[in-house]
C-alpha positions, 0 to 999 in steps of 0.5 A: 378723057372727059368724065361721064358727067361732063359728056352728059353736059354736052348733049343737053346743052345741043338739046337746051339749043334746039328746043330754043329755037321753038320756043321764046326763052333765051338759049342761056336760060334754056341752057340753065334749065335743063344742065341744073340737075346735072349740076347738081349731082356734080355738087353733091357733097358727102354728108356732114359729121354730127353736130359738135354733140358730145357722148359721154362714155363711161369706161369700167376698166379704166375707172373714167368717164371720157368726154367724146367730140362727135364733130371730130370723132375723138376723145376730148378729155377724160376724168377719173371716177370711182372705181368700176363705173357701170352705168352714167345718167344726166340729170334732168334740167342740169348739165351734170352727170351722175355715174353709178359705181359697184363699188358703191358710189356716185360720182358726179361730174359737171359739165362743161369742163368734167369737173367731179364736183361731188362722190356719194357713197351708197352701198356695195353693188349700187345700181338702177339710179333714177331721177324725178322728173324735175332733177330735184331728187334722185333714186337708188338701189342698195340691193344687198342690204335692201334698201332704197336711198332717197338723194336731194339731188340739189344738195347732193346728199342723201335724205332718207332710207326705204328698208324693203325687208329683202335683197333686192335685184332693179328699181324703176321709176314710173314716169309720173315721178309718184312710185318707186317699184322694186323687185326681189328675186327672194321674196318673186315680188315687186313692192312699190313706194311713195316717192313723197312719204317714203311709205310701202304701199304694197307688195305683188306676187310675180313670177319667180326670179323677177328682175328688171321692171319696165313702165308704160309711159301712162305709169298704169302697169309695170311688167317685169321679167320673171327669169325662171319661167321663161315668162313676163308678169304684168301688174296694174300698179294701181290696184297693186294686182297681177294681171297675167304671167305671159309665158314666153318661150325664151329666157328673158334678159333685157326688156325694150319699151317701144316709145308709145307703150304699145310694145314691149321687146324682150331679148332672149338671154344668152339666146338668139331671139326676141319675143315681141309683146302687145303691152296693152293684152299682155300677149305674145305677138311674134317671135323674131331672130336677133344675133347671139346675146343681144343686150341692149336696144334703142328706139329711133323715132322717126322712122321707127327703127329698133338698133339691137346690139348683140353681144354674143356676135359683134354685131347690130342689127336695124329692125323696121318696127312697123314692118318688121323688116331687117334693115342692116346688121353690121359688125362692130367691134367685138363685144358692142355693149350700150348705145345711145342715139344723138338727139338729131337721131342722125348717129349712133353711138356704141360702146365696145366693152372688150374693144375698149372703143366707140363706133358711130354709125349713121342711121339713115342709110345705116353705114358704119363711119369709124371706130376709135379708142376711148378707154379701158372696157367702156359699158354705157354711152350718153348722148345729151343735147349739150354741144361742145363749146371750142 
């Protein structure tokens, strides 16, 4: 039986010879011209894996950070790190990754080969690591005691203590590298640092229990989450004044910037829905639908895509930022936690906390391509430029 294909072929060819005899090209090429499309599509093939990159996973239950072959959709090695590991960054310029502990530690693996090369210790609870932008220094909260820790990222030791004078809950950088912002659920303040002479250079009244801060990319304000009025503070960060307490309706979890600071996305927590900000007039633009509990977003850039991972429902869900239009939103696994895009943008990678796996999903269409095991509770993912060397 032939295939619809090969049958197709056949009747262009007796087409490609009666248009022959009219015109002054060669049966042969005639021939060639009009079967090509068809043979094309017979030679079409499926689309490729991701380049050799690697994702690094780092695993809670299991005190690990795994090295993920994303050309094989495997795990490739494993080393241990300091117990209850919640959050993996790459430093800036190195090929070194730095995994923050509440146990209170900072390891630090180098790459190739996952190497722990140094331990920190910081203090209990530590989180909210940040890097300048050169990889010279790093950044990090010690909430309970109050303090800021100043790290020579070169040297790997710390160099300096900023006590802030009360508990303290996130850090942000602002992308100039120049202010440290802080918040402090006792005090319903941010405080702002000199990164260079480690001095206070002020404090702001926001809403009340404000948490994480988020930065526009021209380091101008700051907003951040004020949990019990359902509300988001936006402060000028260089006349150190509240600008607006925009009420939002929703109880704010996690706030995503989009990546030209015109929008700010801030999850419901523990809810079912978004508020949409315009970042430049701190108003309310839209609210939108999510899954049950969404905890963590991403941007993809070209097209502008926003990937949602909702925690409560096992799902993530695709939105089209510019039109607002729900692409897809596929199950995965069970309690899909973070996620990080590779640098081609082509796939996805999510941790799944209770699944204790990764799934990689391709962007464009949005298909789930495998699911596979690799630790104990794994709760943050990166996806560096590095490409796995066999």
């Amino acid at each position: 039986m032939r295939s619809p294909t090969t049958g197709l072929s056949v009747r262009l060819m007796k087409i490609a010879n009666s248009v022959a005899e009219f015109t002054s090209l060669p049966r042969f090429l005639m021939a060639l011209l009009v079967c090509l499309p068809v043979l094309s599509v017979g030679c079409r093939r499926p689309a490729t894996p991701p380049e050799p990159y690697v994702a690094f996973v780092t695993n809670r239950g299991s005190s690990s950070l795994a090295e993920v072959d994303l050309a094989r959709f495997r795990v490739a090695a494993t080393v241990a790190v300091a117990a209850s590991p919640e959050r993996v960054l790459v430093r800036p310029g190195r090929q070194e990754l730095w995994v923050v502990s509440s146990s209170g530690k900072i390891t630090i693996v180098e790459f190739p080969g996952l190497r722990v090369i140094r331990t920190l210790s910081v203090g209990a609870g530590a989180r909210d690591l940040a890097f300048s932008p050169d990889g010279k220094q790093a950044f990090i909260l010690d909430p309970q005691t109050g303090h800021i820790v100043f790290i020579d990222a070169n040297a790997y030791k710390e160099t300096a203590r900023v006590a802030l004078g009360t508990a303290l809950a996130n850090l942000a950088l602002t992308p100039d590298g120049k202010t440290l912002v802080a918040s402090s659920q006792i005090t319903n303040q941010i405080i702002l640092v000199n990164v260079n002479s480690h001095q206070i250079l002020g404090a702001v009244k926001v809403g009340k229990s404000p948490t994480q801060v988020v930065i526009l990319p021209n380091s101008s304000q700051a907003f951040v989450c004020a949990t019990e009025e359902n509300a988001v503070s936006a402060v000028d960060l260089k006349t150190h004044k509240l600008l607006s307490n925009v009420e939002i309706g929703i109880q704010p979890g996690t706030m995503v910037l989009k990546p030209d600071g015109g929008e700010l996305f801030v999850f419901e927590y523990d809810g079912t829905s978004m508020v949409i900000l315009d970042a430049n007039q701190a108003n309310v633009e839209q609210n939108y639908p999510t899954g049950h509990q969404p905890v963590a977003g991403i941007f993809q850039q070209n097209p502008l895509v926003l990937f949602i991972a909702n925690a409560g429902d096992r799902s993530v869900m695709a939105l089209d930022v510019q039109n607002r239009t729900l692409l897809a939103s596929l199950p995965i696994g069970i309690e899909p936690k973070a996620m990080a895009l590779t640098p081609d943008e082509r796939f996805l990678v999510v941790a799944d906390a209770v699944g204790s796996a990764v799934a990689v999903l391709r962007t464009n269409p949005i298909t789930l391509l495998t699911t596979f095991p690799v630790g104990a509770s794994p709760v943050d993912v990166v996806v560096p430029g590095w490409l796995l060397k066999r």
